[in-house]
Each structure stands twice: as structure tokens, then as C-alpha cells.
C-alpha positions in Angstrom: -46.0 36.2 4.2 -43.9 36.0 7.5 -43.7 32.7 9.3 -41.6 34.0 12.1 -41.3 30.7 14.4 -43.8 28.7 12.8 -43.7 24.7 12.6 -43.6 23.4 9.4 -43.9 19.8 8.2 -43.4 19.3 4.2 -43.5 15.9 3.0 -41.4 14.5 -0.8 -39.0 17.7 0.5 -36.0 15.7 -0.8 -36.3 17.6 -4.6 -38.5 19.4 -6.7 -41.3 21.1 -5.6 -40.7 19.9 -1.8 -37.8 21.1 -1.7 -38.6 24.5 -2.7 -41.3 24.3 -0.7 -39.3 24.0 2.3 -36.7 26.2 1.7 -39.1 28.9 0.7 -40.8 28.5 4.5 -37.2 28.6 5.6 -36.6 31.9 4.3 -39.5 33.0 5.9 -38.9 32.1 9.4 -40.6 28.6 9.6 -38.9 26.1 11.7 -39.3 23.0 8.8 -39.1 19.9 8.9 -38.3 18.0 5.8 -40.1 14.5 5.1 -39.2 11.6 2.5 -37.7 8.2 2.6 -34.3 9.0 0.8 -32.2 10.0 3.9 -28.8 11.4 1.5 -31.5 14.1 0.1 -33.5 14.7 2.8 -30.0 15.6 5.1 -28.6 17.7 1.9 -31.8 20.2 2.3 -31.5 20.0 5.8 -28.3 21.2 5.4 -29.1 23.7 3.3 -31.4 25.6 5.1 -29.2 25.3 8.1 -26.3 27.0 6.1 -28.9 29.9 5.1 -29.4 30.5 8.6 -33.4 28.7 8.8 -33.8 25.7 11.0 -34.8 22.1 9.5 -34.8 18.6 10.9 -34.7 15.7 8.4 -37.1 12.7 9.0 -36.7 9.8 7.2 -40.8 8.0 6.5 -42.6 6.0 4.0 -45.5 8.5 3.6 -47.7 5.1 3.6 -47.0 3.5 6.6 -49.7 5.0 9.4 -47.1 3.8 12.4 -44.1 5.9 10.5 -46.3 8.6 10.0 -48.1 9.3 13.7 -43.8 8.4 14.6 -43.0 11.8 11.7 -45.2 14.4 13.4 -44.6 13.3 17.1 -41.0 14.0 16.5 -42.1 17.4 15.0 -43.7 18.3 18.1 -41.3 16.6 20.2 -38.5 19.0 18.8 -40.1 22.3 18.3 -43.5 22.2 20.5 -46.3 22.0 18.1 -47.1 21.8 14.2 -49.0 24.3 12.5 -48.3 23.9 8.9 -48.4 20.7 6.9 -47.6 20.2 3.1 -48.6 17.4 1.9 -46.5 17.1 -1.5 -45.3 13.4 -1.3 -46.4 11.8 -4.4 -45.6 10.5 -8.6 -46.6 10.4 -11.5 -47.6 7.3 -14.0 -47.0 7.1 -17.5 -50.1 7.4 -19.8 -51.5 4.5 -20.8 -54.8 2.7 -22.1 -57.4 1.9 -19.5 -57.7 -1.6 -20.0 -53.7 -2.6 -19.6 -53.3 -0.5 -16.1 -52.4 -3.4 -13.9 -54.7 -2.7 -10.7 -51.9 -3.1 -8.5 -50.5 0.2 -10.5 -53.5 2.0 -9.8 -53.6 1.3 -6.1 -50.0 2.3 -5.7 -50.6 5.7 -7.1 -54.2 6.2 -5.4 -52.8 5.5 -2.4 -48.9 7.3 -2.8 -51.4 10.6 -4.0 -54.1 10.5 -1.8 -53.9 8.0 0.7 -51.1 9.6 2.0 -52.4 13.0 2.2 -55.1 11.6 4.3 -52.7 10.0 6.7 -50.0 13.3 7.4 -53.5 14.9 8.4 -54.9 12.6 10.5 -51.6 12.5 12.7 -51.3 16.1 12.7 -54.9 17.0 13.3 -55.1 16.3 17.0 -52.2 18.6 17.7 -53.7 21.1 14.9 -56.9 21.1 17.0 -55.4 21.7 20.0 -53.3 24.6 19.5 -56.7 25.9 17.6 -54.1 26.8 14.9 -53.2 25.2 11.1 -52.4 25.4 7.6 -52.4 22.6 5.9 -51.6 22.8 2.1 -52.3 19.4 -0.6 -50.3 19.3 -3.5 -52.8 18.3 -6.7 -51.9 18.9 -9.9 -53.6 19.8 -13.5 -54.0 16.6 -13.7 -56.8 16.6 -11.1 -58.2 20.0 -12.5 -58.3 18.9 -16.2 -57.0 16.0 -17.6 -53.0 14.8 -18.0 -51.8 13.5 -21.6 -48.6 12.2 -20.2 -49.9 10.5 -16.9 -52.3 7.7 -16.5 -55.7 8.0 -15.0 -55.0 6.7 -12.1 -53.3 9.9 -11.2 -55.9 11.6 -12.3 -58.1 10.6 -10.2 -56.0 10.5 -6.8 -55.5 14.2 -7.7 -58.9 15.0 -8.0 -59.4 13.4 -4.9 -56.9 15.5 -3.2 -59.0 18.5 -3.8 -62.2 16.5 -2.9 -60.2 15.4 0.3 -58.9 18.9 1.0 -62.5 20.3 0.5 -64.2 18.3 3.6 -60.7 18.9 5.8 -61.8 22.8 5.2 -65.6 22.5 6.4 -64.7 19.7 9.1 -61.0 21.6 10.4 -62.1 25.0 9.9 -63.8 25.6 13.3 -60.9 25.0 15.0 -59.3 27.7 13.2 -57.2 25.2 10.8 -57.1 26.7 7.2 -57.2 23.6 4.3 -56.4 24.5 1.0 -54.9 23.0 -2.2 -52.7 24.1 -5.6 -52.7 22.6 -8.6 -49.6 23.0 -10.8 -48.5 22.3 -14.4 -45.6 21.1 -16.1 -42.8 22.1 -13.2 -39.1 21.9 -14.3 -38.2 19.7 -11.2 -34.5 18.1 -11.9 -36.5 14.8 -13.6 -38.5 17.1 -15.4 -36.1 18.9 -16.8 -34.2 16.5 -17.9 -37.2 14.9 -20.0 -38.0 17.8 -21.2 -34.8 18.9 -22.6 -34.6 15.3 -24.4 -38.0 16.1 -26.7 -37.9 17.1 -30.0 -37.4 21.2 -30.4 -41.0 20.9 -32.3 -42.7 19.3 -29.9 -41.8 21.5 -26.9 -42.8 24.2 -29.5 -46.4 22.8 -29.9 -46.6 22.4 -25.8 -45.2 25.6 -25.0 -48.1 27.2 -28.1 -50.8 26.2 -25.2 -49.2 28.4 -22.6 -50.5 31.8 -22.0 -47.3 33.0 -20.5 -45.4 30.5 -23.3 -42.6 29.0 -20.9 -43.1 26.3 -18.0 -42.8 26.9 -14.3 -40.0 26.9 -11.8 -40.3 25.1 -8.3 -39.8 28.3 -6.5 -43.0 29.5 -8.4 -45.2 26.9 -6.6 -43.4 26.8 -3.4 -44.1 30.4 -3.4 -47.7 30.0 -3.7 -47.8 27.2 -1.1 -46.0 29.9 1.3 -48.8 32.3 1.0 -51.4 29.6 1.8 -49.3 28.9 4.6 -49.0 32.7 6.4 -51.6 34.5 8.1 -52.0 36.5 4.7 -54.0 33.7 4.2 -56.0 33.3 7.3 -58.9 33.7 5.6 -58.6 31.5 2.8 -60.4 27.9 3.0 -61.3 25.1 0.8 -59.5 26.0 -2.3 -57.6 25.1 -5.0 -55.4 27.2 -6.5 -54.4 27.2 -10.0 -50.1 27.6 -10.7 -50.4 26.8 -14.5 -49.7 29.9 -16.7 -53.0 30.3 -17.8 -53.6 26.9 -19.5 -56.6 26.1 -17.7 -58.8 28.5 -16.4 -62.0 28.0 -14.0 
């Protein structure tokens, strides 16, 4: 999984699974460039990687905005030449609640901060994709959109569904011009907010969660950016259209 002067653009890199993400493709050899609209984080990756030796630029954009968007991925390819790999991991989850007392401008939010935005990083970057007949591009779904979420509402349910929908026709419509759409779909992560929920349950109820888990502990970041990195590389090149699953056996297809 080598990605000896590839571009890389990875959106939400300023924590979590993003920032793994990023620094994984680093490691690698990817040239990244790290997306979000918190500016403080997004230069602390930056930094990072460039301390590790990789090479990042940090681009401050509100993932919804089309104008800050096609204004993102120009100034990838402005700096570095082309893009050839694009995360889309930008996106947040909603507390669970009952149908009928989800405000509708809730659901909208997280439809269009989980999908919507998905669909706008590809539609910049496809027209430089197409051109270099080159691209990975990698959506971030969850098990959410796989199965079903008891601690996150509906409404990110179904955006994350639709990610793998969306990612599905990008693979038969992209794929002739030898760009490579695929998706993963992770568990329970221990991201820094994560973690920090998790370690204020109750001991028996992280018991009952962790029961349900094959592999009886949750995932690490690096154990989803790692994944992402291999859908990324040319180890991949002939892998299209699909979704895999990062969740320690909970759900199985």
C-alpha cells in the first residue's frame, strides 16, 4: 500500500478518524491535504505530518458550501498538480431520538453534513479525476448505514445509507475513467469525543456493548484509516463499488 507521490484530499481531518486517515496516507508517501473548518486543528495535523517527514497543506472549508468547495480542490491541484485520492469523512452524528420530535431542520442538517457533502467534494474533483484517467475516492459510512444505530437518530441513518447508495453509482458512472469508488463502514471508534463518552458509562453497560463484539473491544482510528489506505493504493485497483465492513464482527453481510 505505497502512495509514493500521490495527491490526497481528506476532508473532517482535524480529529478522529480524519485525522488518522491523513496521517496514515502520510506515512505512505501521499502528498495530503487536510480539510475542515477548524483552522487551530487542521494547522496542528498539518504540522504533524510535516514533522514526520510527509507533506500536508491545511485548507480551511465548510464542506457545504459548493463555492468553498470547487475553491478546496483547485488549491489542491494548484499546489501539487492533480488530485487522485479523495476521502470524504466530513460528517456527525445525532443523538437517538423518536421520530415524530426530530425537528426537520435537524434532519436536513445531518442529510446534507453526511451526504450532501460527499456529493459535493466529488463533483469538484471529478473533472480533474477524469482527466488524469486516475482516482480513488473513499466515503466514510458507518454501521449506522449498514444496520441500524441505537445511539444516533435516523436521520443519520439514512444519510449513511445513502453514502453507500451514492458511492455505488460514482463506481459504475467513474469507473471507465479508471476512477476506483468505494466505501467503509465502521463501528463504535474511540475518536477523542468518543472516548471520552465512553469512559463516562456505567462499567455494566460497556460490559453488555462490548458482549456483542466478536473481537470484544472497540476500534482505534488508525484501524479505519488503515483500511481507507488500502482502498486508496493501487493494491486496490481493482476494487469498485464497495462497502467495507471495519466493525469487529458485529454485523456481518
Amino acid at each position: 500500500m505505497i502512495l509514493n507521490g500521490r495527491v490526497a484530499l481528506v476532508t473532517g481531518a482535524s480529529r478522529g478518524i480524519g485525522e488518522a486517515t491523513a496521517k496514515v496516507l502520510a506515512q505512505r508517501g501521499a502528498k495530503v491535504a487536510v480539510s475542515a473548518r477548524t483552522v487551530g486543528d487542521l494547522e496542528r495535523v498539518a504540522a504533524d505530518i510535516t514533522v514526520a517527514g510527509g507533506q500536508a497543506l491545511a485548507v480551511s472549508c465548510d464542506v457545504l458550501d459548493p463555492a468553498q468547495v470547487e475553491s478546496m480542490v483547485k488549491r489542491v491541484v494548484d499546489t501539487w498538480g492533480r488530485l487522485e485520492i479523495l476521502v470524504n469523512n466530513a460528517g456527525l452524528g445525532t443523538p437517538a431520538k423518536p421520530v415524530e420530535t426530530i425537528d426537520p431542520a435537524d434532519w436536513d442538517h445531518t442529510v446534507a453534513l453526511n451526504l450532501k457533502a460527499a456529493f459535493l467534494c466529488v463533483r469538484a474533483a471529478a473533472p480533474f479525476m477524469k482527466a488524469q484517467k486516475y482516482g480513488r475516492i473513499v466515503n466514510v459510512s458507518s454501521f449506522a448505514g449498514r444496520n441500524f444505530s441505537l445511539i444516533s437518530g435516523p436521520q443519520y441513518s439514512a444519510a449513511k445509507a445513502g453514502i453507500i447508495g451514492f458511492t455505488k453509482h460514482m463506481a459504475v458512472e467513474l469507473g471507465p475513467f479508471g476512477i476506483c469508488s468505494n466505501s467503509v463502514a465502521p463501528s463504535i471508534v474511540l475518536t477523542a469525543r468518543v472516548k471520552a463518552k465512553w469512559e463516562g458509562r456505567p462499567a455494566e453497560e460497556q460490559k453488555r456493548i462490548l458482549s456483542a463484539l466478536p473481537l470484544r473491544r472497540l476500534a482505534e482510528p488508525v484501524e479505519v484509516a488503515t483500511v481507507i489506505a488500502f482502498l486508496a493504493s493501487d493494491d486496490a485497483s481493482y476494487v469498485n463499488g464497495v462497502c467495507i465492513d471495519i466493525n469487529g464482527g458485529s454485523y456481518m453481510v
